[in-house]
N, C-alpha and C positions, 0 to 999 in steps of 0.2 A: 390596410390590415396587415402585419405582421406576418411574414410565413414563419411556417413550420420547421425546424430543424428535426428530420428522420434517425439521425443519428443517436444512439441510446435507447429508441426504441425498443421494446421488446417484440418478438412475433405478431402477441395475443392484441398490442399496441398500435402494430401496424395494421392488424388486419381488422382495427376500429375505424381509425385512421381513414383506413380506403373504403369502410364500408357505403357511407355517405355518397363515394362515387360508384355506386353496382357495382364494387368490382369483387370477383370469389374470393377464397380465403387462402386460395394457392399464390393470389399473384403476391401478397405480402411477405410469403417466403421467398419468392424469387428477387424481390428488391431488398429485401434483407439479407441474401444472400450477396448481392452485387456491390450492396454497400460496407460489407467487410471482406470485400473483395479487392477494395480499395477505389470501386468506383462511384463518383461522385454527379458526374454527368448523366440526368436519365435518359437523354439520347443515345446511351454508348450499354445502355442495360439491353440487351439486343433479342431478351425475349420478353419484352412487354410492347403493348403495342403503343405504334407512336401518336395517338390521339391522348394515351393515357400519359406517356411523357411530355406531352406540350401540357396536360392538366396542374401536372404535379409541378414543371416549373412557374406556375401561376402563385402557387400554394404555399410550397414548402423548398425545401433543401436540404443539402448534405452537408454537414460541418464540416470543417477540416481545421488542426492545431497545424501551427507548423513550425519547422526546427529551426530557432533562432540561433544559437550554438551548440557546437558540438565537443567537448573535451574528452581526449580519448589518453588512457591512462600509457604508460612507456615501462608500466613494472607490469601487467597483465593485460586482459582481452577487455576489461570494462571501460565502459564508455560512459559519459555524464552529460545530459540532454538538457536543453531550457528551452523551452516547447513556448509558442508565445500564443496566445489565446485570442478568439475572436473580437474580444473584448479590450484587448492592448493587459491584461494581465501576463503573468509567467511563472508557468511551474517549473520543476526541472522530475526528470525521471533517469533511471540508470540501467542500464543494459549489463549485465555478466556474463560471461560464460564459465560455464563447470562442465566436468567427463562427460553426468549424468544429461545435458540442454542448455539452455540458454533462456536466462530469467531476466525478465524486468521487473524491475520496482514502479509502483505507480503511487504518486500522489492522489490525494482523497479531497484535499483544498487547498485554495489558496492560501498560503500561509498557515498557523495556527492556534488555537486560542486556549492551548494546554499549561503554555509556560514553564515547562519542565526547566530546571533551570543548569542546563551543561546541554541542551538541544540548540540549534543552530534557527530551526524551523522557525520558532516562537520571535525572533530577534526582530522579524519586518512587519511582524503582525497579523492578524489575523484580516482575510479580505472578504469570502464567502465559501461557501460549497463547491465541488465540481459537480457537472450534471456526468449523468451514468456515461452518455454521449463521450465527453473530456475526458473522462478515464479510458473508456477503452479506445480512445485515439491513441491513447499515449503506445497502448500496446501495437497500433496500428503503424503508426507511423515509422516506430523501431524496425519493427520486421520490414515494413517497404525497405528503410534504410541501409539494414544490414542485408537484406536478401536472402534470410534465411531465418525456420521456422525459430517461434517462441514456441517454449515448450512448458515453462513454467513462470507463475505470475506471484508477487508479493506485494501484498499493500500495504507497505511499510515507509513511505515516501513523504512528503510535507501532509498535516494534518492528520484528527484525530479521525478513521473512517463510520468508528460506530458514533459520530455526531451527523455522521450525514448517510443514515441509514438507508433509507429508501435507495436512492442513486445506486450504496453499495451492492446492494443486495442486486437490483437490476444489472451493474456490472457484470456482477459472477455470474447472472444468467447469461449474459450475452455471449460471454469467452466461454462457457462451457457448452453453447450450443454446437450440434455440428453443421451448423448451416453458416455459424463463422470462424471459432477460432478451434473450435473442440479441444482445448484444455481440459483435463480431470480435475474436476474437485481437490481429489488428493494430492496435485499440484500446485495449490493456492495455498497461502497463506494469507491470512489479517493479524496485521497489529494492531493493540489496543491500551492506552496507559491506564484502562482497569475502569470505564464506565459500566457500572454496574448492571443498570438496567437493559443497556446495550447486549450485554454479553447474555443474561438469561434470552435476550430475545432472539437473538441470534441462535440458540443451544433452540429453541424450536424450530428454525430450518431443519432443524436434524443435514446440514450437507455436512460432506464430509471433509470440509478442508481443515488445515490446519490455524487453529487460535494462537496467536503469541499475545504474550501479556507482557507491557516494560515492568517490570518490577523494582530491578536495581536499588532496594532497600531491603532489609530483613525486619526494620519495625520501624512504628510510626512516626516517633520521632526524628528520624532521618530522611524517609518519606515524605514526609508534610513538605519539608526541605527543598528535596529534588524533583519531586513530585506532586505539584500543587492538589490535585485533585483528589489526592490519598485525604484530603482535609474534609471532601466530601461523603468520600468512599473508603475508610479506612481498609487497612490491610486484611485482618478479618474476615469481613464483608466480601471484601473482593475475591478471597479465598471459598470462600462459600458458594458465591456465582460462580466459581472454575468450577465446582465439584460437579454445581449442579450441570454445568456444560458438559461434565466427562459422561456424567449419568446420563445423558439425553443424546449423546452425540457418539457414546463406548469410543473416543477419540481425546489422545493426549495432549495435554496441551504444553505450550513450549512457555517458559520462563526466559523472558532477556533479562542481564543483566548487566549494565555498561561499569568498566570496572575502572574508578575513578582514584588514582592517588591519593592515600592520607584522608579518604573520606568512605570510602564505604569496601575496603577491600581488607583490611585487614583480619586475621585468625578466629578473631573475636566475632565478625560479621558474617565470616563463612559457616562456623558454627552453627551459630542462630538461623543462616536461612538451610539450612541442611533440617534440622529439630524442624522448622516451619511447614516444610516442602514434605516432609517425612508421610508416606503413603499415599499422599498422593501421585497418582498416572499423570508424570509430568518429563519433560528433558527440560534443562538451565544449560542457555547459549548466555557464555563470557563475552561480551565484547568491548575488546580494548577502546578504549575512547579517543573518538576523533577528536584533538583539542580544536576549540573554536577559538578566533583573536580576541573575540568581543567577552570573554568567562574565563575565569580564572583557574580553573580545574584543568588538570595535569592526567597524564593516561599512568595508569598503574604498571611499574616496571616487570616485565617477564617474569621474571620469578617468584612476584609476587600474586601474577596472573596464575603461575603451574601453583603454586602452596593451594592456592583455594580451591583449584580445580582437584587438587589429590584430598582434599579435604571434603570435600562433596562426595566426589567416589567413595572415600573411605566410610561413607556415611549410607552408603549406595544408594547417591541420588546421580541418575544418569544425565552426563554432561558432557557438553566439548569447548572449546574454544571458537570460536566466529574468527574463519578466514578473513583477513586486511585486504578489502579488496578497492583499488584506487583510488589509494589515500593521497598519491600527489595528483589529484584533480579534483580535491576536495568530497570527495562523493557523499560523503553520512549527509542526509537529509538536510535538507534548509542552506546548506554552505555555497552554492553556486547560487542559488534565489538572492542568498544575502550580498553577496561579492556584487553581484547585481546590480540590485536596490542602491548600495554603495558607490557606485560608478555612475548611475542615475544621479544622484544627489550634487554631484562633484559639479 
């Protein structure tokens, strides 16, 4: 019989878990505790006692990802991880640091089955889900690495998160427990290319992290485009599900929008999503596009990145530009998985 990997459990999970063996309801916080502690061994969890730790290694087990390589950028503090998975997969996730802490990005799957078409993610394909467990290693692993606390998390990394709902939502419970990582809500972010149903379900958590939506189109026929799923989900629609997220959540939502040469950045397109965006409780992050070797799409030149951005404001939709952060070590999403996969092949 298969054991059990404890990793990704919730509390309420663990202390099903152990019920089977008499054990109270305290000892499942304590090994929930040990385990994002970073320890893995239950002989070394040193307040259970050790008839229960010889139990548990009959049973079960602690996951662990571990850092396949490491690229660390020489223009600032971020770092680009490819984390290899128990299973011989590989994600990659990214470390930052800013004034305000020190974030990672985590991947939500293997690969992805969005196809957005100037994303890097989509190029190796889609493989599966991660379990809640694989996510919050990623964040595990970092902080052992660097030695110092994570303080805010984004899941914004290969795959779409609200296709693999359950896991997410488990995730965010785990980092915001204080029995592991105790991150705030209000320190998380999700991104999402606008699955509909996802996002009202999400706006019933009522938590309070922050939603990002890719948008990077002002209307549907350029959508459809860059954005396959707009074909499912029109623009609209997807508009409607943010409202109804603000409404449920009294929490703004953030708009990306990756700003692509001669295809969706000119005057004309700034307009229109300014007129779209209009009253709604939102901020619109610019972000200059990572070119990828494999897509033909070019990054929009600075000044044409500041015209849209003064054209927004002038419209008073609140906006900033997306700091460039470790661009020579490939970092936007999917680009080190892919370099990968590619060396694989060779």
């Amino acid at each position: 019989m298969p054991r059990t990997d404890l990793k990704g459990m919730t509390v309420e999970e663990l202390q099903d878990f152990l019920r089977p063996l008499g054990e109270p309801a305290y000892r499942a916080r304590q090994i929930f505790r040990w385990i994002y502690k970073g320890v893995e061994d239950f002989d070394k969890m040193t307040d259970i006692p050790k008839s229960l730790a010889a139990k548990l290694k009959e049973i079960c087990y602690v996951g662990k990802i571990k850092i396949h390589r490491k690229f660390e950028s020489q223009k600032d503090e971020t770092v680009k991880y490819l984390l290899l998975l128990q299973d011989g997969e590989v994600i990659e996730s990214v470390k930052m640091e800013h004034d305000y802490g020190i974030t990672v990005c985590v991947s939500s799957q293997v690969g992805c089955p969005m196809g957005c078409a100037f994303c890097a993610s989509t190029i190796g394909g889609f493989r599966r889900n991660l379990t809640a467990g694989e996510m919050v290693d990623q964040v595990l692993v970092i902080q052992e690495d660097i030695k110092k606390r994570i303080s805010h998390v984004v899941v914004m990394g290969s795959g779409e998160p609200l296709l693999n709902y359950d896991e997410l939502i488990k995730f965010l419970r785990i980092i915001n427990s204080n029995l592991a990582f105790n991150i705030s809500y209000r320190r998380v972010s999700v991104s999402t290319c606008g699955i509909v149903p996802g996002i009202k379900r999400l706006a019933e958590e009522k938590l309070p992290i922050t939603l990002s939506v890719s948008l990077h189109a002002p209307f549907d026929e350029l959508r459809d485009r860059l954005v396959p799923i707009n074909r499912r989900y029109p623009i609209m629609e997807l508009l409607d599900a943010c409202k109804y997220y603000i409404i449920k959540t009294k929490r703004r939502i953030t708009f990306e929008y990756t700003m692509i040469s001669g295809v969706n950045d000119s005057k004309e397109c700034a307009v229109k999503l300014a007129r779209l965006l209009k009253g709604i409780l939102c901020h619109v992050n610019l972000i200059p596009l990572n070119p990828v070797r494999e897509r033909v799409f070019e990054r929009s030149a600075n000044e044409r990145i500041k015209l849209f951005e003064e054209i927004l404001k002038n419209y008073g939709i609140s906006v900033t530009v997306r700091q460039e952060m470790g661009a020579d070590i490939e970092a936007a999403c999917g680009q080190l998985r892919r370099s990968f996969l590619n060396e694989v092949k060779k």
